[in-house]
C-alpha positions, -999 to +999 in steps of 0.1 A: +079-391+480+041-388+475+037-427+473+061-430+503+044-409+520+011-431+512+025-465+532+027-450+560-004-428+566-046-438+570-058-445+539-088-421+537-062-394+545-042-405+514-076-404+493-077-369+508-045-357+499-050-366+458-082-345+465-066-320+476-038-321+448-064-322+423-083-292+440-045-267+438-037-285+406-032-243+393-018-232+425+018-244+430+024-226+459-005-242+478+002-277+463+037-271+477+024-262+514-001-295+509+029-312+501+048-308+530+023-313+555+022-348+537+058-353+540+055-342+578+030-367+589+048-391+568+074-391+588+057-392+618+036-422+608+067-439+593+081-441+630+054-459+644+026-427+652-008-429+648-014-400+624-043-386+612-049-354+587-069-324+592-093-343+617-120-324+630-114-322+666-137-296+686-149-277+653-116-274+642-090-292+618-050-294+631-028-306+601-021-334+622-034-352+652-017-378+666-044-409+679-040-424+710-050-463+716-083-454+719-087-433+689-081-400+708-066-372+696-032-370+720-012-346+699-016-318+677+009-309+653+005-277+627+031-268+601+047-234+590+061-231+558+085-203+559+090-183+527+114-152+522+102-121+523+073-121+496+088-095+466+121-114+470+104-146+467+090-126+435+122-118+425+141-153+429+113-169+408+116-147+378+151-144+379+156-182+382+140-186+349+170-173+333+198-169+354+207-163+393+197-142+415+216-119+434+207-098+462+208-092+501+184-111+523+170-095+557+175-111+588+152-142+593+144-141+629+120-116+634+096-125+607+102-164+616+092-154+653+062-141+640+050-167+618+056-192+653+038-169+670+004-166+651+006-211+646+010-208+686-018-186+691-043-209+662-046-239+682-035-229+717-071-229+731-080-264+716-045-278+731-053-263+764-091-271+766-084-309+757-055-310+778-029-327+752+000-310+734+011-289+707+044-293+686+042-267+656+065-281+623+086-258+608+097-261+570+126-240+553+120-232+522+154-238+501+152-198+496+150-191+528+175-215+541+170-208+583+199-213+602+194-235+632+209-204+654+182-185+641+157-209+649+171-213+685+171-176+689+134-176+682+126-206+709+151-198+736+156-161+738+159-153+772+138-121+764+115-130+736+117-164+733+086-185+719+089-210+746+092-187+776+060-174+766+040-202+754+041-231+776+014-247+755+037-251+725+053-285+735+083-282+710+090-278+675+099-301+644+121-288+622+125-301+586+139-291+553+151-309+521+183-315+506+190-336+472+154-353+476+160-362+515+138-346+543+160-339+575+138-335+610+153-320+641+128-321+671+135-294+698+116-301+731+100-266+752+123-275+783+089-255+802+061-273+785+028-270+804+021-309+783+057-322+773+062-350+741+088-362+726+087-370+688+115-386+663+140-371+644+164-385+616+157-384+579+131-396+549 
């Protein structure tokens, strides 16, 4: 998936990623979260977007931009990787080296509202300031496994909803992986302050 992922995007950004990946060689967590950014723009880039990685863009670095014809940065779009709670995560990963685990797992929506939240907050002031939107990516982590009612209750809850309340976030990419293929949903903020549209379907 890594060399797939390597068609499609710039080529300094590829040369950046195997940095990277040599950087968290002893940190699988963070190669993981690395990873899936990759996979993310990817995608995008496989369907015909401009892409570029962590490009400096006003003294900051987005995961992704997306370039315009001239160059521009036209998009931004920043990926949460959404873990279960951390001492179950513990948990699962010492258990699954000898067996299965077994046990009760809270609710998802507050915590996953939360982690939307703070990624709407990060870049909301360079999305409003160069005029130009904001999609935020969402991964599930297999252990987590989000529901996509749980992910709509989070954008489109008439009382709390993310979208409601931050017009700035244009929409939101969900992806996750099953049996080596990524799957990508695209939900659009009906009340965008900058609307976009990006692809969905699998890689």
């Amino acid at each position: 998936m890594i060399y797939r992922c390597f068609e499609h995007i710039d080529d300094a950004d590829a040369s950046a990623f195997v940095r990277l990946f040599r950087a968290q060689v002893d940190d699988g967590q963070q190669v993981l979260h690395t990873f899936r950014e990759l996979v993310l723009g990817g995608f995008l880039a496989s369907r015909g977007l401009r892409m570029r990685h962590n490009l400096h863009v006003d003294n900051q670095t987005p995961d992704w931009c997306r370039l315009s014809a001239t160059a521009e940065p036209d998009a931004i779009v920043e990926v949460v990787n959404f873990h279960p709670p951390r001492m179950i995560e513990r948990d699962i990963d010492t258990v699954a080296r000898t067996g299965v685990w077994v046990g009760r797992m809270p609710p998802h929506v507050p915590r996953l509202r939360s982690c939307l939240e703070d990624k709407a907050t990060a870049y909301r002031s360079l999305a409003q300031r160069r005029g130009i939107p904001y999609v935020i990516g969402v991964f599930s982590e297999f252990t987590a496994d989000v529901e996509p009612e749980e992910l709509d209750e989070c954008l489109v809850h008439p009382e709390h909803g993310l979208f409601d309340a931050y017009p700035v976030v244009s929409g939101v990419i969900f992806f996750e992986e099953r049996s080596g293929v990524y799957r990508f949903k695209y939900t659009a903020n009906p009340r965008a302050s900058r609307p976009v549209v990006l692809p969905e379907g699998e890689f």
